[in-house]
N, C-alpha and C positions, 0 to 999 in steps of 0.2 A: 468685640467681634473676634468671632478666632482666626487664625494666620491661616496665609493662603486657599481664601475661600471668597467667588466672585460677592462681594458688598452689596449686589443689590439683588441675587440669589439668597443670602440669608436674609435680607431686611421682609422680601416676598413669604420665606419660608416663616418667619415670627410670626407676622404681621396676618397671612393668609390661614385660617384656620382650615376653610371650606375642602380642603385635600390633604391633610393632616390625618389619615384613617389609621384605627388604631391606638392614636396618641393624645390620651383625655386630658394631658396638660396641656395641648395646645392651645384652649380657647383661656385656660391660667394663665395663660404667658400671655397672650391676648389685652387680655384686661389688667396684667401687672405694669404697663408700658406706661399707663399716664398716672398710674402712682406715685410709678419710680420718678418721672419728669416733676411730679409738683414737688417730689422734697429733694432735689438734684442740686449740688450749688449749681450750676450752670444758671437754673430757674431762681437761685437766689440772689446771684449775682443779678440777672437781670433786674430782677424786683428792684432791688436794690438802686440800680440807674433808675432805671422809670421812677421811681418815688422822688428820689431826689430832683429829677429834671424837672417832674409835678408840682414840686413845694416850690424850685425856685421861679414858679412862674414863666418857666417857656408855654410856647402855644406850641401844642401838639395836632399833628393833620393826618395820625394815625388812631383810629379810633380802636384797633386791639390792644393798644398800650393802654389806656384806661381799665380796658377791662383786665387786663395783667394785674397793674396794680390794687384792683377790687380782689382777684383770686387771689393771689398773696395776701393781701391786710386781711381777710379773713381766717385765716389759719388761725 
């Protein structure tokens, strides 16, 4: 994110195509965002807990950790 610029002004401006005129990358940048997230380590590191928490047989009461660890092991 670049310095000194309000965080959730730019997160709107990525994120909001619909008033972006003029700027045919915007609906690119759009669509690069959960790209970028599935090969992110942040999203590998997670993977990475969730799998392991799954093998050693905790009970999980979060039903989108499952599905994490399905998107990941598919890669």
């Amino acid at each position: 994110m670049p310095l000194y610029i309000n965080p959730v002004e730019y997160l709107l401006d990525l994120t909001n195509s619909d008033f972006s005129l003029g700027d045919e990358g915007a609906q690119g940048r759009l669509e690069k965002i959960p790209s970028d997230w599935k090969t992110s380590a942040e999203v590998l590191s997670l993977a990475e807990g969730l799998t392991s928490s799954a093998n050693s047989g905790e009970k999980s009461h979060c039903p989108s950790e499952k599905r994490m660890v399905r998107l990941t092991e598919s890669r």
